[in-house]
N, C-alpha and C positions, 0 to 999 in steps of 0.2 A: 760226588757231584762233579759234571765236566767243567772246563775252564769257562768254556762261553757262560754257561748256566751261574758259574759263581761269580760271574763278572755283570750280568744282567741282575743279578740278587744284588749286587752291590751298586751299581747304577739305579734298582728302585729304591733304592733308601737313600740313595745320594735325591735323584729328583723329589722324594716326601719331606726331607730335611729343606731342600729347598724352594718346595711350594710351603712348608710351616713358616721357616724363618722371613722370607720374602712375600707374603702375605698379609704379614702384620704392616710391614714399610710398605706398601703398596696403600693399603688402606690409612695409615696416619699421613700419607703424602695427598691421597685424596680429600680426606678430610680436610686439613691445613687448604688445601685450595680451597672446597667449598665454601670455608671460615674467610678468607682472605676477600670471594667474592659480597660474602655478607660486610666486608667494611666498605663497599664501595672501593676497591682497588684497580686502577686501570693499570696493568701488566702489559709492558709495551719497552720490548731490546734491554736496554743495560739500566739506564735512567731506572726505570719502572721497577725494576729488579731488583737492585739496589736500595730504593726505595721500602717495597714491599718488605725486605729480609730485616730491612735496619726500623723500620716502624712499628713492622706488624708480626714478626718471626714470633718473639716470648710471647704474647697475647694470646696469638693464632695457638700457638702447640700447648700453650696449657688447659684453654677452653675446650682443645680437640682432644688431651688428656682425661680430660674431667668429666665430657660427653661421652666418651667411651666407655669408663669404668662404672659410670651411670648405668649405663644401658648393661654392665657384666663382662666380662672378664672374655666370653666368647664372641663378643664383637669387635675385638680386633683381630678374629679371622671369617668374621661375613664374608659370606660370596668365595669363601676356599676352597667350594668345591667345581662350580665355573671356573675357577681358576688353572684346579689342574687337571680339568678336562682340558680349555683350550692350549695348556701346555705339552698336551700329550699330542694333542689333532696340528700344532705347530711343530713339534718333532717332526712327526708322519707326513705332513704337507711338504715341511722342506724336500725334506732326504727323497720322500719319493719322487716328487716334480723336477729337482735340481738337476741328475744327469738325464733328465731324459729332453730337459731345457737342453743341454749341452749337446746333445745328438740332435736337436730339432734346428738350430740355428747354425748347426753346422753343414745339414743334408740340403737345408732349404736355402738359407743366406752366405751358406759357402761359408761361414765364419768359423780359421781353423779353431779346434775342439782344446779346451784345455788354456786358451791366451787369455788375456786380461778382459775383450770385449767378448768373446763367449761366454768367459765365465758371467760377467757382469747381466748380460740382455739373459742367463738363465737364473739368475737369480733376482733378476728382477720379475720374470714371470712369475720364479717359483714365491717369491710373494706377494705378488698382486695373486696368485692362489688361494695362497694360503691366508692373505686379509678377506677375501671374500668367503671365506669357509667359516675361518674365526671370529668372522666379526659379532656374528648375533652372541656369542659366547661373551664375548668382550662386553657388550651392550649389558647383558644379563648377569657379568660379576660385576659391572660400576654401579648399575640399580639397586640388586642386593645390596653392595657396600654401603652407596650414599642412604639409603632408606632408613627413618627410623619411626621406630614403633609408635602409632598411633591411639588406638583402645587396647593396649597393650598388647596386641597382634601385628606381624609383620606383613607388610601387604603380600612379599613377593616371598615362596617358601622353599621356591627349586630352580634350577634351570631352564625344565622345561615350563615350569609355571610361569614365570618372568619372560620368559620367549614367547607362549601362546597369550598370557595376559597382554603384552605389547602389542603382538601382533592383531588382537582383535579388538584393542580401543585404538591402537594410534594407525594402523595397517603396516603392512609386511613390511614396508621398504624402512619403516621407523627403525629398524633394527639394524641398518644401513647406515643412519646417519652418523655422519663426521667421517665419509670411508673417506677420502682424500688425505686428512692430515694422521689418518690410521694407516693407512698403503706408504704413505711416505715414511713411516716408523718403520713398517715391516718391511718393505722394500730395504729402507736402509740399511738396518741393521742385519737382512738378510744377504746384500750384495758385502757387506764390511768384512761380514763374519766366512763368505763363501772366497772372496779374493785372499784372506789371508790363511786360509787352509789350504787354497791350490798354492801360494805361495811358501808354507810352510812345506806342504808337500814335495816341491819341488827342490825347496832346498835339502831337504832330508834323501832326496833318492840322488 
């Protein structure tokens, strides 16, 4: 086996390991919020914060404990497979939009290629991209997650199930909402993570 090849075999079991292990904390942080909004908790800066953690933290996580193991042992990884679908199309969004952000803001806005506001304005496109790509994904792993079994059948069974069922009772754009404080995540963590790689980089050459 070439290097690349045994270097990409070891990167898909690094990304399986951690869509297993970050799947389960994804959904018990979900849950714990839904529990939280069942007390009547208004979450608002540090006050609110504080509050919530020091009142409601041991209640919330054991209820969300108990609901879980209720339901079986494979619900604390509902929705793991939207999961690492949209972590695969969040790879490929990035990496592919990002330099070619950096030649477009450079040919079009003159801004030289490689500085801190280049990198930033293509990493900002590249995820206001890549939130609009993911989002229905994103929409479709938080419904699987939060859902729970009714006549002992789960409304929602796939991704694409959970995305055409949406889309044809609430309409298309439902699969959209909350893009603003989802673009600000991805944008975020997408300009954070791309400034300190050209800055790594730079330091390393």
């Amino acid at each position: 086996m070439s290097e690349i090849g045994r270097k990409k075999k070891e990167n898909h079991r690094l990304l399986l390991l951690f869509i297993l292990l970050c799947r389960f904390l994804f959904l018990f942080l979900f849950r714990i919020i839904i529990q939280s909004r069942s007390h009547h908790i208004s979450i608002h800066f540090i006050n609110s914060f504080l509050c919530f953690f020091s009142n409601y933290y041991h209640s919330c996580t054991i209820h969300t404990l108990t609901s879980l193991l209720n339901s079986g042992i494979f619900a604390f990884w509902r929705g793991v497979i939207p999961f690492a679908q949209r972590a695969v199309v969040v790879g490929v969004c990035q990496v592919g939009t990002f330099d070619v952000g950096k030649e477009f803001y450079e040919e079009k806005f003159h801004i030289q290629r490689g500085t801190t506001l280049n990198v930033f304005c293509a990493a900002m496109t590249s995820g206001l991209f890549y939130a609009l790509v993911t989002m229905p994904l994103e929409s479709a792993k938080n419904r699987m997650a939060s859902q729970k079994a009714g006549s002992g059948e789960l409304l929602y069974k796939s991704t694409m199930d959970t995305i055409t069922k949406v889309a044809k009772k609430e309409g298309v754009v439902a699969l959209w909402n909350g893009f603003l404080p989802y673009y600000l995540r991805c944008g975020g963590h997408t300009t954070s993570m791309f400034i300190f790689v050209e800055w790594l980089r730079r330091s390393l050459m």
